[in-house]
Structure formats: C-alpha cells, structure tokens
C-alpha positions as CSV (number, residue, x, y, z in Angstrom):
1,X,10.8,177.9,-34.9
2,X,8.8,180.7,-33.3
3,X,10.2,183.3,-31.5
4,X,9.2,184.7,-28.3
5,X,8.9,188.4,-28.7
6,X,6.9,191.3,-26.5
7,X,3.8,192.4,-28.0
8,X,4.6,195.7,-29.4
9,X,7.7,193.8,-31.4
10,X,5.7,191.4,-32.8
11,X,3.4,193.8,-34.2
12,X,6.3,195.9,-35.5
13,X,8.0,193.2,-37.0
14,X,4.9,191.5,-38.8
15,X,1.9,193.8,-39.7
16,X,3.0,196.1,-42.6
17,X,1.1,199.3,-44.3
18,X,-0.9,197.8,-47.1
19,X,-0.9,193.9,-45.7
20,X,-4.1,191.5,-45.9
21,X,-4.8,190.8,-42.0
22,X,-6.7,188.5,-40.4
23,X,-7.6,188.7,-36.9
24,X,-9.6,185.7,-36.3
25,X,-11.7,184.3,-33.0
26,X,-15.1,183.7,-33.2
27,X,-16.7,184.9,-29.6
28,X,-13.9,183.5,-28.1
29,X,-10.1,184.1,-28.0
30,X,-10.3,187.6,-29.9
31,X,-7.0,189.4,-30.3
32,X,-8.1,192.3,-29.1
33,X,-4.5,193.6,-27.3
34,X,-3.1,192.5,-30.6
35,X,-5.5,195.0,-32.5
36,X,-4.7,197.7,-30.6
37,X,-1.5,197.6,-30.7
38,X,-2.1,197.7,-34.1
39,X,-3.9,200.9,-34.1
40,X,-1.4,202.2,-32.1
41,X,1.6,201.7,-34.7
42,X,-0.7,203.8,-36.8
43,X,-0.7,200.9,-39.4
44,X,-3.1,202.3,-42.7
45,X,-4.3,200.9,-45.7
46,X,-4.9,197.3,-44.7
47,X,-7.3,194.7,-45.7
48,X,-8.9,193.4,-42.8
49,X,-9.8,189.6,-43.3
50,X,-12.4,187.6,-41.1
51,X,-15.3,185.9,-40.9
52,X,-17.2,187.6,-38.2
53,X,-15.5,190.9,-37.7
54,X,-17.1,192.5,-34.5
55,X,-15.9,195.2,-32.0
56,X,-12.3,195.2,-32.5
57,X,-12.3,195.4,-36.6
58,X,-14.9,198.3,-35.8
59,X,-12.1,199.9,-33.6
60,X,-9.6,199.0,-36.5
61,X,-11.9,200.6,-39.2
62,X,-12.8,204.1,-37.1
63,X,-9.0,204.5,-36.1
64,X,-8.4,204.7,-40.1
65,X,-6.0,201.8,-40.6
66,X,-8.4,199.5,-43.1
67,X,-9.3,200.1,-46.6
68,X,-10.8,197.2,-47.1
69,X,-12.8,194.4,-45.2
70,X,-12.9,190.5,-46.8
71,X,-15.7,189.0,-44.2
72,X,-19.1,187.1,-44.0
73,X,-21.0,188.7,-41.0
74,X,-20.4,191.5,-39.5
75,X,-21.8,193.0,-36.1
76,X,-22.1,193.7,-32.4
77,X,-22.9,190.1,-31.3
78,X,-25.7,190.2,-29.4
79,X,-26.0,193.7,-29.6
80,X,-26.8,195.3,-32.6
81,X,-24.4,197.3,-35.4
82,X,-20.9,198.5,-35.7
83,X,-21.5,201.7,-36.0
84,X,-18.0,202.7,-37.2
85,X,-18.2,200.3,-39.7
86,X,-21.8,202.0,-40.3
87,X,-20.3,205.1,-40.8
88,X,-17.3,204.2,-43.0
89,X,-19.3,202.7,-45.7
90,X,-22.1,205.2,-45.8
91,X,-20.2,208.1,-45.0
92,X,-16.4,207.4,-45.5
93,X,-15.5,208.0,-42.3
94,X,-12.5,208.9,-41.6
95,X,-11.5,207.2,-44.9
96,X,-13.8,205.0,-47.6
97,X,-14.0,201.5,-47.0
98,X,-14.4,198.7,-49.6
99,X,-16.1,195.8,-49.1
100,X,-15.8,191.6,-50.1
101,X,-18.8,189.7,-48.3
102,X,-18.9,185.8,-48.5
103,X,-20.8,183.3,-47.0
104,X,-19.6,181.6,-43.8
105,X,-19.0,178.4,-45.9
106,X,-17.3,179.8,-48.3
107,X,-14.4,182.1,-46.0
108,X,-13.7,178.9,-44.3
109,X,-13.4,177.3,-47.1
110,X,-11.3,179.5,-48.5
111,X,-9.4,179.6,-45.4
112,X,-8.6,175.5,-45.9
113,X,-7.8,176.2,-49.4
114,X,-4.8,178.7,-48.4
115,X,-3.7,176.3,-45.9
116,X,-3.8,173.1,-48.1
117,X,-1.8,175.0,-50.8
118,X,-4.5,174.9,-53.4
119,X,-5.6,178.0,-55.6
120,X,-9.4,178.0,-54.4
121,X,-11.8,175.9,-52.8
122,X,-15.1,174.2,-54.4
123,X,-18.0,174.3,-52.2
124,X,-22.0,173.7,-53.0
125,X,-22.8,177.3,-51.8
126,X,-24.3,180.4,-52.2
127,X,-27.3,179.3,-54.2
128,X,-30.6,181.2,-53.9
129,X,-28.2,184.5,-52.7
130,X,-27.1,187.7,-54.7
131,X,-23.7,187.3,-53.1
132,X,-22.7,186.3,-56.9
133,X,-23.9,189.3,-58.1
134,X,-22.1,191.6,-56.0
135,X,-18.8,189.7,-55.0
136,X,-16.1,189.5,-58.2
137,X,-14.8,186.5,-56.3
138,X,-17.5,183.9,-56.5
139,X,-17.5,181.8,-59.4
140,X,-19.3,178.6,-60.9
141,X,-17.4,175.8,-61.8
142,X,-18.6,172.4,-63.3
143,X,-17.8,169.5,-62.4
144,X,-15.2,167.3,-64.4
145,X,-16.8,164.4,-63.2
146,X,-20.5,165.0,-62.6
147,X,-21.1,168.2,-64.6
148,X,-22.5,169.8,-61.4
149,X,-22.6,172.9,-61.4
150,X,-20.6,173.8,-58.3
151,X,-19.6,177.6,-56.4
152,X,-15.7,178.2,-56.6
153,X,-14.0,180.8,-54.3
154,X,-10.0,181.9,-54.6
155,X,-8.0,181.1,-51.7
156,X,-7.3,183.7,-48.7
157,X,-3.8,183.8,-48.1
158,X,-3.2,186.3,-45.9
159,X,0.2,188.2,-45.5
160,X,-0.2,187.7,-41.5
161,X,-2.9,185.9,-39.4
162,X,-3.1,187.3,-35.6
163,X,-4.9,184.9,-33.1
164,X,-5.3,184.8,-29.5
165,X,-4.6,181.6,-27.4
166,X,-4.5,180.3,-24.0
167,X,-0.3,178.5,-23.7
168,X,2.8,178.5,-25.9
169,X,5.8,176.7,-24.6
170,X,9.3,178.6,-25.1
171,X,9.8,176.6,-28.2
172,X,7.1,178.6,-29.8
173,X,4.0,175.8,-29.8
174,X,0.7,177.0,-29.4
175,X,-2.0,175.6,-27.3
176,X,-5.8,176.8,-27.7
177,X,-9.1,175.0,-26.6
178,X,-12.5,176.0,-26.4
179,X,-14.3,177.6,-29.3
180,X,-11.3,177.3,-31.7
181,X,-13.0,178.9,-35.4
182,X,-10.6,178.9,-38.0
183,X,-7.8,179.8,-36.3
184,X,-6.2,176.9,-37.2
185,X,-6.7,177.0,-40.9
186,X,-6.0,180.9,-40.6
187,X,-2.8,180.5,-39.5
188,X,-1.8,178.2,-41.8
189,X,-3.1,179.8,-44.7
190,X,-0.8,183.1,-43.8
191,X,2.7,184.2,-44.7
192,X,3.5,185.1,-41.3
193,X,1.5,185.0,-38.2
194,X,1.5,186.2,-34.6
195,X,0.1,184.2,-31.9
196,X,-0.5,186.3,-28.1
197,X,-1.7,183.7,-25.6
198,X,-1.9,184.1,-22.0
199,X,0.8,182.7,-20.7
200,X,4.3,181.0,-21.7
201,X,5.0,177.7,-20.5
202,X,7.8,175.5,-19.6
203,X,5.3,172.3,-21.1
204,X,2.1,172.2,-22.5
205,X,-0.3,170.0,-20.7
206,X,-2.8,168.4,-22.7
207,X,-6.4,169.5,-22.6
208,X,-9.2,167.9,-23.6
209,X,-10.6,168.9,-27.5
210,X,-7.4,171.1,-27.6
211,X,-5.5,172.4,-30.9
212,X,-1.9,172.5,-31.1
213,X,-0.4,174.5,-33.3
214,X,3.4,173.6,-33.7
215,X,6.4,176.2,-33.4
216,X,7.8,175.4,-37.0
217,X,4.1,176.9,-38.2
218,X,4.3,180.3,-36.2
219,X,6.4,183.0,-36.9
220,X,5.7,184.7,-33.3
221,X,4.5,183.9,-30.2
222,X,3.9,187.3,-27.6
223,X,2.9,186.5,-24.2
224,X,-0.4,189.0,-23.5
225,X,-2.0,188.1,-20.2
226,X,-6.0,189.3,-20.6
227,X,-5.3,189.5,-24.2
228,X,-8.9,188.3,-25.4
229,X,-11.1,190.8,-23.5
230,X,-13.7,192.2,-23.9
231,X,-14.1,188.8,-25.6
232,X,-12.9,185.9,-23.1
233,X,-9.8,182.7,-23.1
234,X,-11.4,179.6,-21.4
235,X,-10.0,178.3,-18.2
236,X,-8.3,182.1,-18.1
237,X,-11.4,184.9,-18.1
238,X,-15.3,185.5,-18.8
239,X,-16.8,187.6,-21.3
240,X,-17.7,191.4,-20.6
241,X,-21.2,191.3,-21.5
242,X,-21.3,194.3,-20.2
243,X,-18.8,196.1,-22.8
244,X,-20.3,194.8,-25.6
245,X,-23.4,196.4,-24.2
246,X,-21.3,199.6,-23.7
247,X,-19.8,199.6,-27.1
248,X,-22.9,200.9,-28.9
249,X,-23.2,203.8,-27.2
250,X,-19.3,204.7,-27.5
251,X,-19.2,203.9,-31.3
252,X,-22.2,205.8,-31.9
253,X,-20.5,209.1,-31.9
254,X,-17.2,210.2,-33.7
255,X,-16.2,212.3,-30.8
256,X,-16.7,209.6,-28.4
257,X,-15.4,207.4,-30.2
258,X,-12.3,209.2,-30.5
259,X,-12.2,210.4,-26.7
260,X,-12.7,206.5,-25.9
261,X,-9.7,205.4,-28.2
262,X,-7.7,208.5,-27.2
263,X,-7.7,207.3,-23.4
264,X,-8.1,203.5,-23.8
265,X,-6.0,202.7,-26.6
266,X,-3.8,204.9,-28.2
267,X,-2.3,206.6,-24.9
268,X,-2.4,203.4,-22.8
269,X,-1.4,199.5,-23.5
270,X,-3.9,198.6,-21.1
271,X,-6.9,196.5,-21.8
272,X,-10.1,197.8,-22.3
C-alpha cells in the first residue's frame, strides 16, 4: 500500500539523478510544490516527460535539473513562451537540452500503452506532419489484418510519475476530480509514483466524475495543502491568472530568473 510521507521525503525517496519523470496535470492539479522540491534536492540529468509541459518544467529546465524533455506542446498557456525553455535549446542555458516532441495522441497513447503492459501503442496519427522526420520514435506499422498502414509509438514508462490531487485516505487511495488528463494512465504506466493532494482523509467521499486511484497502485502519498498553484485543485483554490501573466516577465531574464528562484524556491518551501 501507499505510504504517507512529508513532501521533502517523498521526493528524496523517489526521484533519482538520471530518472525519466513525469509531472503531469493539464491546467489543472499541476504539481507544482512537488517540482520544486525537486529543484531544491538539486536533482540533474533527468528526462522530463509530459504532455503539455508549462511553467513549472520551465522552472525545472532553468534550475539545470533536465537533460532532456519527452512532450507534445509546450508553453505559457495563455500567455506566450517559456522562455527558459527558449533559452536552453537555443542557447544551452545553463546546460543543453534534448528534445522528443509527439503529438497529443500519440503521448497519451503511449501513456495507456505503459499502463496496459504492452511494448507500444498503434494509433492513426501523425499523417500530413514532419514529426516522423524528426522524432526516432515514431514508426509505421501495417496492419496484420487490413494492411493499413498505421503510426506506432514505444511505450512511456516512466521511472516515477508525480501528480497532484485533491484527497487520499490514510490507506494511501487517491481521490482527484475535475480536469483529470492522464494522470491516471501516468501513474500507472510508472515504476514508482508520488501523489501530493490537499488533504488526508479519514474517508473518501464520492464525487461526482471523480478518479480513484487505489493505494496498492501508489508508492507515496504527501499531504501538500495549495500544492497545485499557480495552477488550481477544484473545490480547494482558483487559478493565478495573474502569475502566469507574471511569469513572462520573470523568465525572460537569467538574472531574474535566478533572483526569483533564489527567494521563492530554493530558500523557501513556500508556494509561489
């Protein structure tokens, strides 16, 4: 079953120098506290995995702790550019950054392949892109049965899936609603994973359209109140519009950049 552990244990315990990490949430429940406390263990060398890696993979990728990103959009939603991530591929700052883009379709596909067990995923995708041409792991395939000729993509098994949730009970199961991505299928695709939700539980009441994900499926559970924000937890908190707004200007810079981290993150385990 799961165990309950604080936030900076988890971390400690699960994300290792040189691991495949996904950080998953699309617009809603993004792991943000988990991400920093990330950057604050000074983790390096990681492959950052997810489909729409915004302003917390940008933080990730101008603190120097990814070497590689596995994604299908990347950006400031609603905003504009990550201009770390900008900087890291054009300029190699602070270190070089390689890159695997996909379609959406085909990471969440790849995503249900690593959670069903399979080897890859079969999708009719990418047609009419040069995502072929540039991405080693997008294949054709025929079909055995039809002959059609069909887009193959390996499974994403990552060696730990973070998400962000609203409950866990103390027995470790997880309870999310809302906007709910692939968090699901992320989880269960990984080796280990660590789950911060907003509050532990004596019993999970039901909620309508909600996703459970069961103790004997999660390796961690750490309870981070506001854990989500800038991004938001329905039912718990909003969305700062208004940081997302901010983050451009902060990012554009390296110095302020690294002021920003320096008092936000890496001397505080506040939120942002």
């Amino acid at each position: 079953m799961a165990k309950l552990v604080s936030l900076a244990e988890g971390v400690a315990d699960l994300v290792r120098d040189g691991d495949v990490v996904a950080l998953e949430g699309f617009t809603h429940l993004i792991p943000f506290a988990a991400g920093h406390e990330i950057i604050r263990q000074g983790r390096r060398d990681l492959t950052l995995v997810r489909m729409t890696p915004d302003i917390i993979y940008d933080q990730l990728i101008g603190a120097g702790c990814a070497r590689r990103l596995v994604f299908s959009w990347g950006g400031n939603p609603g905003v504009g550019s990550l201009h770390r991530f900008r900087d890291a591929v054009q300029n190699a700052w602070p270190r070089p950054l390689e890159l695997e883009e996909h379609s959406h379709a085909g990471m969440a596909n790849r995503y249900v392949a690593g959670a069903s067990g399979l080897p890859f995923a079969v999708l009719r995708g990418y047609t009419g892109t040069d995502l072929p041409r540039h991405t080693t792991n997008i294949r054709t395939i025929a079909c055995p049965f039809t002959g059609e000729v069909l887009t193959a993509v390996p499974a994403l098994r990552p060696d730990v899936t973070v998400v962000h949730a609203q409950r866990a009970d103390r027995a470790g199961n997880v309870q999310m609603w809302g906007i709910t991505g692939v968090q699901k299928e992320a989880v269960l695709a990984a080796r280990r994973s660590l789950v911060t939700v907003e509050e532990v539980v004596d019993e999970l009441v039901p909620v309508p359209g909600q996703v459970v994900l069961p103790g004997w499926a999660v390796t961690a559970v750490a309870e981070a109140p506001g854990g989500a924000h800038p991004s938001y937890a329905q039912s718990y908190s909003v969305r700062d519009n208004d940081f997302y707004v901010a983050w451009d200007a902060i990012s554009r810079d390296r110095d302020t950049f690294q002021d920003w981290m320096r008092r936000q993150v890496l001397t505080s385990e506040a939120m942002v």
